[in-house]
Every structure is written in C-alpha cells, then in structure tokens.
C-alpha positions as protocol buffer text, in pm:
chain_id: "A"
residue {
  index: 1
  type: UNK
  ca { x: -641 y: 2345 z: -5429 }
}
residue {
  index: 2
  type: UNK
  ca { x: -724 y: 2326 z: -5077 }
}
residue {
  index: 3
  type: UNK
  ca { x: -1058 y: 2207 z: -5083 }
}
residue {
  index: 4
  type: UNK
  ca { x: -872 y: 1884 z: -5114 }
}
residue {
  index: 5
  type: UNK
  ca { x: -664 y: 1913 z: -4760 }
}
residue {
  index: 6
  type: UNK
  ca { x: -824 y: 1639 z: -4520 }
}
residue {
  index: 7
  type: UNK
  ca { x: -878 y: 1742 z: -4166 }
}
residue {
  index: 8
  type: UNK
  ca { x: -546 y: 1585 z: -4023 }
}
residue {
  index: 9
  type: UNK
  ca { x: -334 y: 1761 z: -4297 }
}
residue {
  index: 10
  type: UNK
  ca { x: -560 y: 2087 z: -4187 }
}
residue {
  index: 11
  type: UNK
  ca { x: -445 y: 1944 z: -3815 }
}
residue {
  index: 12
  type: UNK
  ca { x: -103 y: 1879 z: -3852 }
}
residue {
  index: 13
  type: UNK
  ca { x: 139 y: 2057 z: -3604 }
}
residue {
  index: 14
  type: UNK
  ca { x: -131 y: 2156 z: -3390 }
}
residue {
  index: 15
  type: UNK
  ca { x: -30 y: 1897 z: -3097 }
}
residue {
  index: 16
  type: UNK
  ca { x: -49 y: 1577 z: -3001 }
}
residue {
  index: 17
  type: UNK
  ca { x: -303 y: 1377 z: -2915 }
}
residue {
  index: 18
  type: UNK
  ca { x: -180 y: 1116 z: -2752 }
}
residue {
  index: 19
  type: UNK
  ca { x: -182 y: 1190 z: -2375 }
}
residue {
  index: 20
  type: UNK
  ca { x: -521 y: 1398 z: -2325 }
}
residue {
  index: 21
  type: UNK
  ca { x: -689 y: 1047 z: -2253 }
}
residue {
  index: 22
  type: UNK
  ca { x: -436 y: 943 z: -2033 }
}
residue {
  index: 23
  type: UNK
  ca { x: -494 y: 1267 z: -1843 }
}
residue {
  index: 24
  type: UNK
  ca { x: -913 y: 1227 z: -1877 }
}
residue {
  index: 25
  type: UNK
  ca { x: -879 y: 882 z: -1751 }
}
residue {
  index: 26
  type: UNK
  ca { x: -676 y: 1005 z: -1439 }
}
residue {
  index: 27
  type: UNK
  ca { x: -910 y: 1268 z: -1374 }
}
residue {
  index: 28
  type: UNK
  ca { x: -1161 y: 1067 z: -1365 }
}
residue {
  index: 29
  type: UNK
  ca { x: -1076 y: 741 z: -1178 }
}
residue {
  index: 30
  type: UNK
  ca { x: -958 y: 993 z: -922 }
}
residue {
  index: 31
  type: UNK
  ca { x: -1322 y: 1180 z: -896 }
}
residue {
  index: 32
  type: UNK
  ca { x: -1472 y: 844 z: -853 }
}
residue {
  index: 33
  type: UNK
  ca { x: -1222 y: 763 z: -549 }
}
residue {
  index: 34
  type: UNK
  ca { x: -1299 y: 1056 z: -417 }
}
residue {
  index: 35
  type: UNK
  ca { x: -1651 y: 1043 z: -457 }
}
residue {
  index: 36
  type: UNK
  ca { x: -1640 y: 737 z: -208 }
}
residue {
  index: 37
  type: UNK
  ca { x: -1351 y: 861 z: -6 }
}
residue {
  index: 38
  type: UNK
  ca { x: -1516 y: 1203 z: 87 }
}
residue {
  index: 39
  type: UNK
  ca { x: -1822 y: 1038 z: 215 }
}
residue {
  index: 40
  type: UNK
  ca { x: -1587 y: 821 z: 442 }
}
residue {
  index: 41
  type: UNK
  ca { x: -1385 y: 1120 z: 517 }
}
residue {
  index: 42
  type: UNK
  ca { x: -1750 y: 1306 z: 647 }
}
residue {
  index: 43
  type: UNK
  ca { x: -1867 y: 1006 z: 800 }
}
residue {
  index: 44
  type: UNK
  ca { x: -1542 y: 954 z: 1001 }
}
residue {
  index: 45
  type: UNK
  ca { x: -1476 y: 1353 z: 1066 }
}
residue {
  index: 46
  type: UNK
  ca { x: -1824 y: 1394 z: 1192 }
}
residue {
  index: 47
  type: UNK
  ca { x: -1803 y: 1121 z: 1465 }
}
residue {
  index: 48
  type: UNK
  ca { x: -1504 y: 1255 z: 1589 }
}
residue {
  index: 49
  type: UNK
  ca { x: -1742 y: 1563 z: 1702 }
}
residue {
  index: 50
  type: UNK
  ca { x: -1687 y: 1601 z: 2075 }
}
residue {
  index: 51
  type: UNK
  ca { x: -1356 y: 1360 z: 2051 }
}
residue {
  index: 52
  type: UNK
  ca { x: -1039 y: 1439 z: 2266 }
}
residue {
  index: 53
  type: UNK
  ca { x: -738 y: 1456 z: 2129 }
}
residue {
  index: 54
  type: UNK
  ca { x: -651 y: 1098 z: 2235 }
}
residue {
  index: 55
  type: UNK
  ca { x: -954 y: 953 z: 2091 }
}
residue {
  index: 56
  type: UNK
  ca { x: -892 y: 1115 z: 1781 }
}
residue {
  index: 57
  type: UNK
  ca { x: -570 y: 986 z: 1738 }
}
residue {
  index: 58
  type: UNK
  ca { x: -652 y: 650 z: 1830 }
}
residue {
  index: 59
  type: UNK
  ca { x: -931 y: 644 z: 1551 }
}
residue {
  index: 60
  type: UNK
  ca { x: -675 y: 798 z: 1311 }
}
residue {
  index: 61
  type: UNK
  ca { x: -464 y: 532 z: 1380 }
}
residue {
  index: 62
  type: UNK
  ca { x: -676 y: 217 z: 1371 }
}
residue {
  index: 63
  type: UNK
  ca { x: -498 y: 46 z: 1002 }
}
residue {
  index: 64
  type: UNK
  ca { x: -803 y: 75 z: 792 }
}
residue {
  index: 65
  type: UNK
  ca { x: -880 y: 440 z: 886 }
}
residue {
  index: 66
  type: UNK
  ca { x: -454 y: 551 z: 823 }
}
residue {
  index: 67
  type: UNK
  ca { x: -505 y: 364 z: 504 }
}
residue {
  index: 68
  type: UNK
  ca { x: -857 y: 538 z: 410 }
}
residue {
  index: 69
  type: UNK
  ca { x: -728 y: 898 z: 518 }
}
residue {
  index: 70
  type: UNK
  ca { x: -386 y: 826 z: 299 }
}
residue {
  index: 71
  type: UNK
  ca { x: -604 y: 734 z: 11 }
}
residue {
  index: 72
  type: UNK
  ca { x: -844 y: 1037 z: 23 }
}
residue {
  index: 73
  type: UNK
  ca { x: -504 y: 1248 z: 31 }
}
residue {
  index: 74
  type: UNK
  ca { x: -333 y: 1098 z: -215 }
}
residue {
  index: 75
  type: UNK
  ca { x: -661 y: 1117 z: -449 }
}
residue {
  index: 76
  type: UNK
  ca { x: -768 y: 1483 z: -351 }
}
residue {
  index: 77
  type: UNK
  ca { x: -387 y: 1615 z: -451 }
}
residue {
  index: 78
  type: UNK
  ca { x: -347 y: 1397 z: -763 }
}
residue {
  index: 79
  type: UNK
  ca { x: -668 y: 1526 z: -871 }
}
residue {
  index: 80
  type: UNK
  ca { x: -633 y: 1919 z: -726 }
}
residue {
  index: 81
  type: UNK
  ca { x: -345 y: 1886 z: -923 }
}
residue {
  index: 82
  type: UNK
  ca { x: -495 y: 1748 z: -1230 }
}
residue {
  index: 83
  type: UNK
  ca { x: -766 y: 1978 z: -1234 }
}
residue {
  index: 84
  type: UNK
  ca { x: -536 y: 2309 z: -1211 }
}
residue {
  index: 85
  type: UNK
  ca { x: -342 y: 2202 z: -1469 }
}
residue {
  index: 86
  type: UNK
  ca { x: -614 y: 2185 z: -1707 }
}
residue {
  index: 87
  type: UNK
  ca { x: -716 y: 2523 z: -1606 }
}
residue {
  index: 88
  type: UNK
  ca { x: -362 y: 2677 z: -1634 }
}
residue {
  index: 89
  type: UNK
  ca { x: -332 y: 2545 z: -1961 }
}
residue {
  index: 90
  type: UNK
  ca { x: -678 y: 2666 z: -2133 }
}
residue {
  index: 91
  type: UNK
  ca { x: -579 y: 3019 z: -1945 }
}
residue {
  index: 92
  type: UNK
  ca { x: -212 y: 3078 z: -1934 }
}
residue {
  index: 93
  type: UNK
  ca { x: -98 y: 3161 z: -2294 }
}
residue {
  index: 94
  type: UNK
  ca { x: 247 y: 3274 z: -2188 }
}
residue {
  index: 95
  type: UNK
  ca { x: 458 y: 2990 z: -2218 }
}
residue {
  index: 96
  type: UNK
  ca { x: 723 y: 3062 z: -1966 }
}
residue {
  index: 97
  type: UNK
  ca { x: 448 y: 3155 z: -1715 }
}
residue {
  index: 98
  type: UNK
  ca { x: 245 y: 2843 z: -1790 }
}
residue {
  index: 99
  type: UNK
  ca { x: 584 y: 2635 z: -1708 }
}
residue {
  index: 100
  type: UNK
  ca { x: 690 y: 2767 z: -1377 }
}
residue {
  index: 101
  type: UNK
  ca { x: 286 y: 2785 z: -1269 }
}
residue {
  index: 102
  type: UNK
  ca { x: 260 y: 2432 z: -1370 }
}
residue {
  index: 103
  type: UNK
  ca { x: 614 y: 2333 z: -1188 }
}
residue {
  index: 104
  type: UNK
  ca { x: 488 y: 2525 z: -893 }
}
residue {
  index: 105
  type: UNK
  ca { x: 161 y: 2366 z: -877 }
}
residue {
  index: 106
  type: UNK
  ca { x: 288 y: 1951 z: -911 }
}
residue {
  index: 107
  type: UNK
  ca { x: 552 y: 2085 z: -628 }
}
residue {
  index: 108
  type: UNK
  ca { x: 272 y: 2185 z: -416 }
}
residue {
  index: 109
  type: UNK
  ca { x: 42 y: 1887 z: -484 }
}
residue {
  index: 110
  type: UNK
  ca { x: 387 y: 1669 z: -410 }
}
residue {
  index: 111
  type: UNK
  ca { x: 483 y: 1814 z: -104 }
}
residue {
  index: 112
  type: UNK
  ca { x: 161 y: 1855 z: 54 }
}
residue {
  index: 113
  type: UNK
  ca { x: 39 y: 1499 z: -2 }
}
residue {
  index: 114
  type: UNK
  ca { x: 409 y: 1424 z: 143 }
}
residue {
  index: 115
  type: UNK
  ca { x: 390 y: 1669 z: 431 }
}
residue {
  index: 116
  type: UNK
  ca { x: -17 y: 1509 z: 470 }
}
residue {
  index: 117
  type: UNK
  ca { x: 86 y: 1114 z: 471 }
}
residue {
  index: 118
  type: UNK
  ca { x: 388 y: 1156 z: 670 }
}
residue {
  index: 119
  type: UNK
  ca { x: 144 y: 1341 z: 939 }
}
residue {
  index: 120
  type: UNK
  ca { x: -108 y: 1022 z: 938 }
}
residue {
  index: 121
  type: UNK
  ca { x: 204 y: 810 z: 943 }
}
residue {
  index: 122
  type: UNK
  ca { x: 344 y: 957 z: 1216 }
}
residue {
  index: 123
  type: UNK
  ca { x: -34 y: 923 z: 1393 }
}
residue {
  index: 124
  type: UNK
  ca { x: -55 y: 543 z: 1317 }
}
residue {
  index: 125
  type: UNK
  ca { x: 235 y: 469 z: 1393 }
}
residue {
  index: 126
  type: UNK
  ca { x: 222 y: 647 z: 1767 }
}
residue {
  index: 127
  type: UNK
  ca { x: 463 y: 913 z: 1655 }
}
C-alpha cells in the first residue's frame, strides 16, 4: 500500500517550508551589500593609514562615509547573524540548547550593531 504515498504525504510533518527563502533571500542580498561595502570599508580604512585621531574622525564623520560605515555594520551583523543561525541549526540537535544559542546569538548581533551605530553616531555627530 505505500508505494502509492506521494512525496508530500511521505513529507508531511517534517516542517515548513515557507520561510527558508525568506531567509536565502536575506542572506544573500546582504552578501551582495557587503561585497560592495567591504571594498569601501578597505578603501576608506586603508587611507586613514598614518591619520591622527582628528583626521580620522573628521573622515568618519563626513555624511556619506557615517552613512557607508552604518550600512557595512548593519549588513555584516544581519548577515553574521544569519549565517550562525544556519549553522546552529544543521549542528545543534538539542532543542533547548539550539533556543538559548540562537536567543544569545540575535542578542549579540542586536546589541553590537547598536553599541557599533551609536559609536559612528556619536562620531558624526561631534560627540
């Protein structure tokens, strides 16, 4: 009798698969900011070689640099944190460890990119 089960009765209870595309589609729109951010982000690091601290935080502050660092932090924690929970989900099979690692994990992502803007804010804005 089961040779006549189709593959989503077969599938059935086994998940949803409704927000793994959401999740891809996050993952990678953020790569591809960052792809283009972290080549700013070099660019803009490495001719601040030999920079005082005043210089520095005049170039940090200039509007389209604030807004260029703020978008390379936002993108590198959204997808740091993207990216670890993928691997804490195909590795953590425990599912009261898997919840508090991934809780942790968004609370770090959250509060650094806070902690991170707030810094360049605070820059930009001439403290």
């Amino acid at each position: 009798m089961s040779r006549y089960r189709t593959p989503l009765k077969n599938a059935r209870g086994l998940g949803s698969a409704k927000s793994g595309t959401e999740h891809f589609v996050h993952q990678r729109l953020t790569a591809t900011a960052l792809v283009f951010l972290a080549i700013w982000f070099l660019v803009f690091v490495l001719g601040l070689i030999g920079a005082d601290y005043v210089s520095a935080t005049e170039a940090v502050a200039k509007p389209w640099n604030a807004m260029l660092l703020v978008g390379f932090l936002v993108a590198m924690f959204w997808h740091a944190q993207l990216g670890l929970q993928i691997v804490l989900e195909d590795y953590i099979h425990n599912s009261l460890l898997a919840l508090a690692l991934q809780t942790t994990v968004k609370f770090v992502a959250v509060v650094g990119a806070i902690v991170s803007i707030f810094a360049v804010a605070r820059i930009a804005l001439g403290n």
